[in-house]
Backbone as a printed PyTorch tensor [residue, N CA C, xyz], in Angstrom:
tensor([[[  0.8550,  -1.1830,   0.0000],
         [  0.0000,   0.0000,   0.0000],
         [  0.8920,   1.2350,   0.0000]],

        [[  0.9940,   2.2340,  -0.8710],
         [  1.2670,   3.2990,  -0.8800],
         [  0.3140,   4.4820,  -0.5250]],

        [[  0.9600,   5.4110,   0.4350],
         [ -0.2330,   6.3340,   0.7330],
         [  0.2110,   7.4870,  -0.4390]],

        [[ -0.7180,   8.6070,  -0.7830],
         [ -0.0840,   9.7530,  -1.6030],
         [ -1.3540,  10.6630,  -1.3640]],

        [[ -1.1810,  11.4450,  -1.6600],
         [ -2.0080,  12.9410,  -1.6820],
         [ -2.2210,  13.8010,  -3.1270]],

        [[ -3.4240,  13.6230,  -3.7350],
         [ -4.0290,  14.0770,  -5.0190],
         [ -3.2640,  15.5250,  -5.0570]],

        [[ -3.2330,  16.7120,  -3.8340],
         [ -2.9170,  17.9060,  -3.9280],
         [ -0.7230,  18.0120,  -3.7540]],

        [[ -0.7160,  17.0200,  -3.5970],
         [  1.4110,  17.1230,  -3.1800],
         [  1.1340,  17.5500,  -4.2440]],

        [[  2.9600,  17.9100,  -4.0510],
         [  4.1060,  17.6380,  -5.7870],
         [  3.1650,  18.7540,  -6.7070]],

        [[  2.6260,  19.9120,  -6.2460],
         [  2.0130,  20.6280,  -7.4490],
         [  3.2140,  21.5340,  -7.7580]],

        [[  3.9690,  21.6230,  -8.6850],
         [  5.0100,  22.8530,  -8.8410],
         [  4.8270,  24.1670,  -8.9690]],

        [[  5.2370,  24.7500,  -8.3550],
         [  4.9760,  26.6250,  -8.7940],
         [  4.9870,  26.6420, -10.6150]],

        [[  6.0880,  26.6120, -10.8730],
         [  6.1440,  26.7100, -12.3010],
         [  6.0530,  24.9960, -13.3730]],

        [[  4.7550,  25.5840, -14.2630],
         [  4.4280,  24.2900, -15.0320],
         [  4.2870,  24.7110, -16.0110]],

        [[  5.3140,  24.5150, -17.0640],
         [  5.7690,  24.9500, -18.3670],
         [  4.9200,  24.1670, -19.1250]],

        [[  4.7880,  22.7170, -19.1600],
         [  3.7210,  21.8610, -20.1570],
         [  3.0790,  21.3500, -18.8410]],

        [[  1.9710,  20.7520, -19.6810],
         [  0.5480,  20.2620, -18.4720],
         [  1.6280,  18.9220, -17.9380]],

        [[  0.9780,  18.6100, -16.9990],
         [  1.5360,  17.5510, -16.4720],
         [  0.2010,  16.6460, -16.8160]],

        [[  0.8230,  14.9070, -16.8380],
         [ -0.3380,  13.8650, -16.8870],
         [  0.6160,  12.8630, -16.1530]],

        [[ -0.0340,  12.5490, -14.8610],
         [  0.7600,  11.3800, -13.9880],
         [ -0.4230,  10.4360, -14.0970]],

        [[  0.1490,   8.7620, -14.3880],
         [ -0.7770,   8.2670, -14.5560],
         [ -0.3800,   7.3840, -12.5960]],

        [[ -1.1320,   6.9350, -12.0370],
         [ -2.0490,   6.9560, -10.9110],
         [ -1.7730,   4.9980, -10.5780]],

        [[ -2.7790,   4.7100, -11.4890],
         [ -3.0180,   3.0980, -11.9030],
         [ -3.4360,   2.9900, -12.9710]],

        [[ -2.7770,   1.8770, -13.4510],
         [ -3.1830,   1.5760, -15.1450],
         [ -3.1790,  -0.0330, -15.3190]],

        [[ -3.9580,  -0.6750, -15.7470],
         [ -3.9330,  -1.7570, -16.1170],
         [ -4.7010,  -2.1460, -17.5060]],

        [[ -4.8910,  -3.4120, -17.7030],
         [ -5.5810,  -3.4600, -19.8660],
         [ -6.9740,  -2.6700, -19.7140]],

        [[ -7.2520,  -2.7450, -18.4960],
         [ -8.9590,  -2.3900, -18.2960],
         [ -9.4780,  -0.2880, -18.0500]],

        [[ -8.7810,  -0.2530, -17.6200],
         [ -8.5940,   0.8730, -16.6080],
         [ -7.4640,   2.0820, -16.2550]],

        [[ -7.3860,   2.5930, -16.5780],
         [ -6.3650,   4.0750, -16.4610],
         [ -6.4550,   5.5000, -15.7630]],

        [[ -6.0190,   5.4100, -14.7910],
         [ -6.4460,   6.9800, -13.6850],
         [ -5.2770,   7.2390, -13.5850]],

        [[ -5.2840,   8.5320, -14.3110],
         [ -4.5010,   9.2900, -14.1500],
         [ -4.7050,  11.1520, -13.3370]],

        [[ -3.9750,  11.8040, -12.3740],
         [ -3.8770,  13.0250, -12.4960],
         [ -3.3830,  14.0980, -13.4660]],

        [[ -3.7900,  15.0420, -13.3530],
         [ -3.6420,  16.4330, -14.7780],
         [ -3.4120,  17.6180, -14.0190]],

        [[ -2.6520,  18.4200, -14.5650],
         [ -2.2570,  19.1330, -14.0140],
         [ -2.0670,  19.8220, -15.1800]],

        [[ -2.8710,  21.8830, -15.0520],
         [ -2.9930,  22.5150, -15.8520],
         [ -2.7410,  23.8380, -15.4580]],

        [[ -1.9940,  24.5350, -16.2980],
         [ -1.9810,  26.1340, -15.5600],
         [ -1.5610,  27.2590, -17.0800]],

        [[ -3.3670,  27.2540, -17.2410],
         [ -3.3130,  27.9430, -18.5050],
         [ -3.2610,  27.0220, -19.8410]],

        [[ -2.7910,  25.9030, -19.8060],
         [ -2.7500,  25.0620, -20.8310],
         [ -4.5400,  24.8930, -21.3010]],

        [[ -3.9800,  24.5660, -23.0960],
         [ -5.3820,  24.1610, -23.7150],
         [ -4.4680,  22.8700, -24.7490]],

        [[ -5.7070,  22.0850, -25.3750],
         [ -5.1310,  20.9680, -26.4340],
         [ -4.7170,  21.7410, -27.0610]],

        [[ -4.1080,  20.9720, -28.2190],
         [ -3.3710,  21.5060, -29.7380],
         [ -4.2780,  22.2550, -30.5850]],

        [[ -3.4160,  23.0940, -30.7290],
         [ -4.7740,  23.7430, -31.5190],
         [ -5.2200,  23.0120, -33.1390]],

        [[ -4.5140,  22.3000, -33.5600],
         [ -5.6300,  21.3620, -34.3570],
         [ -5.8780,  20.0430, -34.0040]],

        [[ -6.7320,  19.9010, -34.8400],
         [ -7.5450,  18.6000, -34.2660],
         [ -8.4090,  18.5100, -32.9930]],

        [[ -8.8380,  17.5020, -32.7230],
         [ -9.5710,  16.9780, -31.7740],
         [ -9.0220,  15.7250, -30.9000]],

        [[ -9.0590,  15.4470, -29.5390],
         [ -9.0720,  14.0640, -28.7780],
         [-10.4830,  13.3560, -29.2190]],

        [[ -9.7340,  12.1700, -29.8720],
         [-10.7520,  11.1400, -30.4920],
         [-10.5130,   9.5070, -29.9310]],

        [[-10.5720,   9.2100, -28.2900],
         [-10.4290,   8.2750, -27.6980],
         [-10.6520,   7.2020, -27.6950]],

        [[-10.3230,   5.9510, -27.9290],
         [-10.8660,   4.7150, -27.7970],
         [-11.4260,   4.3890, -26.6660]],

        [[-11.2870,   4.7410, -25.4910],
         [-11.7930,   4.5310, -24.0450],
         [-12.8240,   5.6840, -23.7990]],

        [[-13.7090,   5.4420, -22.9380],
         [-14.5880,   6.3300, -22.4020],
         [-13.3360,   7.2530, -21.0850]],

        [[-13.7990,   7.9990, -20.8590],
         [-12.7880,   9.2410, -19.9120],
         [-13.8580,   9.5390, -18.8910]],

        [[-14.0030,   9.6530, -17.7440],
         [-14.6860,  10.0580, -16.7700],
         [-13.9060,  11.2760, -16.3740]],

        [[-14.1450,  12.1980, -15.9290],
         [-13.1250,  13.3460, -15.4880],
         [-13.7520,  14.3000, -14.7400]],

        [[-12.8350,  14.4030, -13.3010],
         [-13.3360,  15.7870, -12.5200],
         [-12.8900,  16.3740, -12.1660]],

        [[-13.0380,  17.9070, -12.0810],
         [-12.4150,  19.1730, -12.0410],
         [-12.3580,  19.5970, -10.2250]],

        [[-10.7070,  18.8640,  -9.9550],
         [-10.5750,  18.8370,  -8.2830],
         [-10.2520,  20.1340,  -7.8620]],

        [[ -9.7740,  21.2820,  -8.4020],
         [ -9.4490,  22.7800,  -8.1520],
         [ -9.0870,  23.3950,  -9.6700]],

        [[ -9.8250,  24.7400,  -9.5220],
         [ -9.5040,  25.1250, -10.9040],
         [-11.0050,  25.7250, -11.5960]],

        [[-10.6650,  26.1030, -12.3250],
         [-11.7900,  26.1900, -13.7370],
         [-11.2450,  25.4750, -15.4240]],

        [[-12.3420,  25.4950, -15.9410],
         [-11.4920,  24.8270, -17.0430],
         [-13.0390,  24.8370, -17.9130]],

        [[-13.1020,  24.7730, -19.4280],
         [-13.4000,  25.0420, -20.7090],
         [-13.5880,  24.0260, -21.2920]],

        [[-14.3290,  22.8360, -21.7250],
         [-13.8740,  21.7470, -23.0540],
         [-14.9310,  22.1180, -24.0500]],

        [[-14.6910,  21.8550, -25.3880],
         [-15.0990,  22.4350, -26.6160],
         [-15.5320,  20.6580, -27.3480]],

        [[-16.9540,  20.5330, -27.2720],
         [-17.1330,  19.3300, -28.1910],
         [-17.5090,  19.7590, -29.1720]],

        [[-18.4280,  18.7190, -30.1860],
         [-18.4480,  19.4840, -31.4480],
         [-19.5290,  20.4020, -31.9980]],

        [[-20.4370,  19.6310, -30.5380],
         [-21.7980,  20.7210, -31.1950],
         [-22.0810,  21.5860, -29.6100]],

        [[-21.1440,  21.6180, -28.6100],
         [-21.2390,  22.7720, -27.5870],
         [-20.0830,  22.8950, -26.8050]],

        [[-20.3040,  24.1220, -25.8710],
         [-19.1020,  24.0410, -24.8540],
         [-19.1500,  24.1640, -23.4590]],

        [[-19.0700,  23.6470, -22.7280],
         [-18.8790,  22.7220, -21.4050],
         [-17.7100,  23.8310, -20.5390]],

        [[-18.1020,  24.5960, -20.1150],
         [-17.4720,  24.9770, -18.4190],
         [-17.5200,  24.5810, -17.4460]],

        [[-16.8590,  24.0950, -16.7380],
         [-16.2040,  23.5580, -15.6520],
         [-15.6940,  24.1970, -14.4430]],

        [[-16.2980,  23.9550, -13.3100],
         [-15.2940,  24.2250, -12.2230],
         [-15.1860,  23.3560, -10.9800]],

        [[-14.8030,  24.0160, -10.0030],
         [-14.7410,  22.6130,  -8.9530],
         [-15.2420,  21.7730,  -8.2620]],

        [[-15.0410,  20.9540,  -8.7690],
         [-16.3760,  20.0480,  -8.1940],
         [-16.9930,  19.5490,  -9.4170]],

        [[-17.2160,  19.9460, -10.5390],
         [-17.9010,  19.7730, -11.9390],
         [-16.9250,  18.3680, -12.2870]],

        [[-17.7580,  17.1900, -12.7250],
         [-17.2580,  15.8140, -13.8500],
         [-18.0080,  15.3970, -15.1260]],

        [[-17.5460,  15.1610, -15.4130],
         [-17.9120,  14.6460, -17.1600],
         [-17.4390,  13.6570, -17.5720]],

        [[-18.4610,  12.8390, -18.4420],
         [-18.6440,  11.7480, -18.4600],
         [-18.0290,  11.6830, -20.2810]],

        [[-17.1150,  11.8930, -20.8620],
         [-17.2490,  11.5890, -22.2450],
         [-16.9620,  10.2530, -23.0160]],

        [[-17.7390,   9.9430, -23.8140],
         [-17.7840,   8.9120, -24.2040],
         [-16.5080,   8.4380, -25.1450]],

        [[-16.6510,   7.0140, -25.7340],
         [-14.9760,   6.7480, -26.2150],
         [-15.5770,   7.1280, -27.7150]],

        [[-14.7480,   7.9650, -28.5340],
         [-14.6840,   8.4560, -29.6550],
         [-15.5750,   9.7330, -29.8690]],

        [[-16.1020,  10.4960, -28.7450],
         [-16.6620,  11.5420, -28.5710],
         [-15.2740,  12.5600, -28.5640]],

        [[-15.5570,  13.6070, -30.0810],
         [-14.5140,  14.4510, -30.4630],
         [-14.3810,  15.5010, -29.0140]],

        [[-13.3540,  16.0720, -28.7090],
         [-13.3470,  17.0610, -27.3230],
         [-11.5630,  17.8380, -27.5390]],

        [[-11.7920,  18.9000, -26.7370],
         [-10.5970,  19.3880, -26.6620],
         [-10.8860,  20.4580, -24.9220]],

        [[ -9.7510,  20.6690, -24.6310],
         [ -9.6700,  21.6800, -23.8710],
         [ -8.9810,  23.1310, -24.7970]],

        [[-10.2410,  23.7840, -23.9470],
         [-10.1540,  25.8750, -24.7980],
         [ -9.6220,  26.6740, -23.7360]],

        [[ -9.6780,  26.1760, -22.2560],
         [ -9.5020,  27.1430, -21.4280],
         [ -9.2720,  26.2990, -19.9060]],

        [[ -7.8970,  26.8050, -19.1170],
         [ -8.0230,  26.2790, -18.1020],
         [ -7.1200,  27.3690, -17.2380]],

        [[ -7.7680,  27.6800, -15.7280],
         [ -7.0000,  28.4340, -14.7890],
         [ -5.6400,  28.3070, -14.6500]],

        [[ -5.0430,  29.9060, -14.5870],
         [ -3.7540,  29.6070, -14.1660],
         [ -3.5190,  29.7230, -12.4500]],

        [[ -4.7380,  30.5990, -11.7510],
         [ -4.3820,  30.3550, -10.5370],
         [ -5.7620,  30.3590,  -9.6400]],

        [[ -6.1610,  29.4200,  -8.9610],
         [ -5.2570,  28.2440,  -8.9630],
         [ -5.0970,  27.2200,  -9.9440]],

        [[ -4.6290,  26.2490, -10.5760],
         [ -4.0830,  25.6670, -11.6090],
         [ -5.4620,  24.4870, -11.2970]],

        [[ -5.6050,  24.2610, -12.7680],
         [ -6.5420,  22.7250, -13.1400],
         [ -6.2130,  22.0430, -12.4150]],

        [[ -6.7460,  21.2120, -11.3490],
         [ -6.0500,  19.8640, -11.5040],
         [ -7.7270,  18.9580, -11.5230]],

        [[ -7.0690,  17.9500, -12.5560],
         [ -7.8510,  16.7960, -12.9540],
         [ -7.9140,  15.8040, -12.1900]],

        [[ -9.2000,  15.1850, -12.2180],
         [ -8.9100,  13.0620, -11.8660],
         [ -9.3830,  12.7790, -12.8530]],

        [[ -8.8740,  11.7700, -14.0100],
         [ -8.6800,  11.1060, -14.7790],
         [ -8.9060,  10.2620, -14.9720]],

        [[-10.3640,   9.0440, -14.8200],
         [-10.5640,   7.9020, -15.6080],
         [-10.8190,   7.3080, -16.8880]],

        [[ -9.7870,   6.5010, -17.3830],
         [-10.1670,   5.5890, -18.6600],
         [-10.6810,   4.4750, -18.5200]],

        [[-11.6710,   4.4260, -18.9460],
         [-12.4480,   3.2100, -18.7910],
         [-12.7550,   2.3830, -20.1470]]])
């Protein structure tokens, strides 16, 4: 058993998003996110094979699907489905995104 804390290890300065993955096995993937000001690439879309469960643990944050857009803040989760197009448009720099991350 390892103990850890969702809020440690946040750095003052976060040049690219961070993605720590958590537990991962063939089934299942939780990972933490870590955002400060970061958005996706600006082309394209995340087009997933897994469904993503995701909740917004401190922060605000923006995702852009294809036919609306989804604001977020703390406490707010979303359920997107696997091959449901999505991106992130907007996320706090202070205090910084941080995500929980399921692939399912």
């Amino acid at each position: 058993m390892i103990k850890k804390n969702i809020f440690a290890n946040i750095p003052e300065k976060i040049p690219n998003e961070i993605f720590e993955t958590i537990i991962t096995d063939k089934n299942i993937k939780i990972e933490r996110i870590i955002s400060k000001g970061h958005t996706s690439p600006s082309h394209g879309w995340y087009d997933q094979e897994k469904n993503e469960w995701v909740i917004l643990l401190d922060g605000e944050a923006s995702m852009e699907f294809e036919d609306k857009i989804v604001d977020l803040k703390k406490g707010d989760y979303i359920n997107i489905l696997a091959n449901q197009k999505h991106k992130v448009i907007k996320t706090s720099k202070n205090p910084p995104a941080i995500w929980f991350a399921i692939f399912y």
